[in-house]
C-alpha positions, -999 to +999 in steps of 0.1 A: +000+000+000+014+035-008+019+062+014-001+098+009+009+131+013-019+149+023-028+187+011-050+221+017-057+241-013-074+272-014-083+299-037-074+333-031-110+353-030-097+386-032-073+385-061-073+407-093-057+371-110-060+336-107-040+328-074-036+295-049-019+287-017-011+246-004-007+236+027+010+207+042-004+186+067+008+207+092-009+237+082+022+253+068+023+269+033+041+245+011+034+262-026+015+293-041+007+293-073+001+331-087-017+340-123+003+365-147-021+398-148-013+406-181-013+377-204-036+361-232-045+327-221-038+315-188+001+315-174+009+307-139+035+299-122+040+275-091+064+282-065+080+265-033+073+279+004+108+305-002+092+315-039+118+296-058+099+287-093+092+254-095+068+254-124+050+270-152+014+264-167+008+275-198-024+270-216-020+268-257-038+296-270-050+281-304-068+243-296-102+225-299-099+215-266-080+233-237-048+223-234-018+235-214+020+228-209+039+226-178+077+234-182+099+232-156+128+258-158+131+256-200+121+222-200+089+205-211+075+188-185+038+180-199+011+186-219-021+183-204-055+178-225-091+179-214-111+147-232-144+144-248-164+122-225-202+114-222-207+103-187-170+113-166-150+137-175-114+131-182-080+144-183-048+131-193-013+143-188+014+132-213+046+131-200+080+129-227+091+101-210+061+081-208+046+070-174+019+093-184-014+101-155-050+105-166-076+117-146-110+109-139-143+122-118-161+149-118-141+180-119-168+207-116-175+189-081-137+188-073-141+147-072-112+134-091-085+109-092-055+105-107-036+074-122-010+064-134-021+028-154-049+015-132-029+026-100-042+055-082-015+077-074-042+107-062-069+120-053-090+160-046-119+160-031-135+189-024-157+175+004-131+172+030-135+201+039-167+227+046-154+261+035-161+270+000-128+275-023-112+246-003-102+212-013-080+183-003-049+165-025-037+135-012-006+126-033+013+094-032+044+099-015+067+084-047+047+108-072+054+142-088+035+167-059+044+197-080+031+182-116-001+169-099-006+198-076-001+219-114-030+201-128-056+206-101-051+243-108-054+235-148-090+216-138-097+244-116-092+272-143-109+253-169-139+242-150-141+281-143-136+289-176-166+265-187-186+277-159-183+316-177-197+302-211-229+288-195 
């Protein structure tokens, strides 16, 4: 059985862009992740406690479906793609070196997990905790915390970005 890292992420509600803050299980901030106030498209960037760049999301401008990239430094991490489903919504994250994750659930409830083959390796859920704009991550200890934490803010902004087209 795998071990789990366990994580607090909330939105910030007063915020002129798209901005985050994680916390460990011990209520310390572990990563923000701040939205670029001038760009077209979303670009973001996720940070460590000290605000050492760890990562940058950056959503392709020109796709049918929304897409983003994650580089980390100058380097192509992944490219994350929202799929077409008719009953679950899905995700999956392409990775250059294989051992790609897809994600399943219902991201609009913040109910998802992720896997990597038919192992999960995560899991948000939204309901762990009462506040509004707050959700749990539970990452497998052995997994990429900074790519999986990256892709619950892409499924945040694009279920926000859905929500504005209704």
């Amino acid at each position: 059985m795998k071990d789990f890292t366990t994580y607090q992420l909330k939105e910030s509600m007063f915020s002129m862009t798209d901005n985050y803050t994680v916390y460990d299980e011990q209520g310390d901030k572990a990563y923000s992740i701040k939205g670029s106030f001038f760009s077209w498209g979303d670009n973001l960037s996720l940070e460590d406690a000290s605000g050492n760049k760890l990562l940058t999301i950056d959503q392709k401008k020109i796709a049918l479906r929304p897409t983003y990239i994650l580089y980390r430094g100058d380097e192509k991490l992944a490219k994350v793609k929202k799929k077409i489903g008719l009953l679950k919504q899905k995700l999956e994250i392409d990775l250059p070196q294989g051992k790609d994750y897809t994600v399943k659930g219902n991201f609009l409830a913040k109910e998802f997990e992720f896997y990597r083959g038919r192992q999960k390796v995560a899991e948000v859920s939204k309901s762990w905790f009462s506040m509004t704009d707050n959700y749990g991550v539970r990452v497998a200890t052995d997994e990429d915390h900074e790519l999986i934490m990256a892709t619950v803010i892409i499924i945040d902004l694009i279920m926000q970005a859905e929500e504005k087209e209704e």
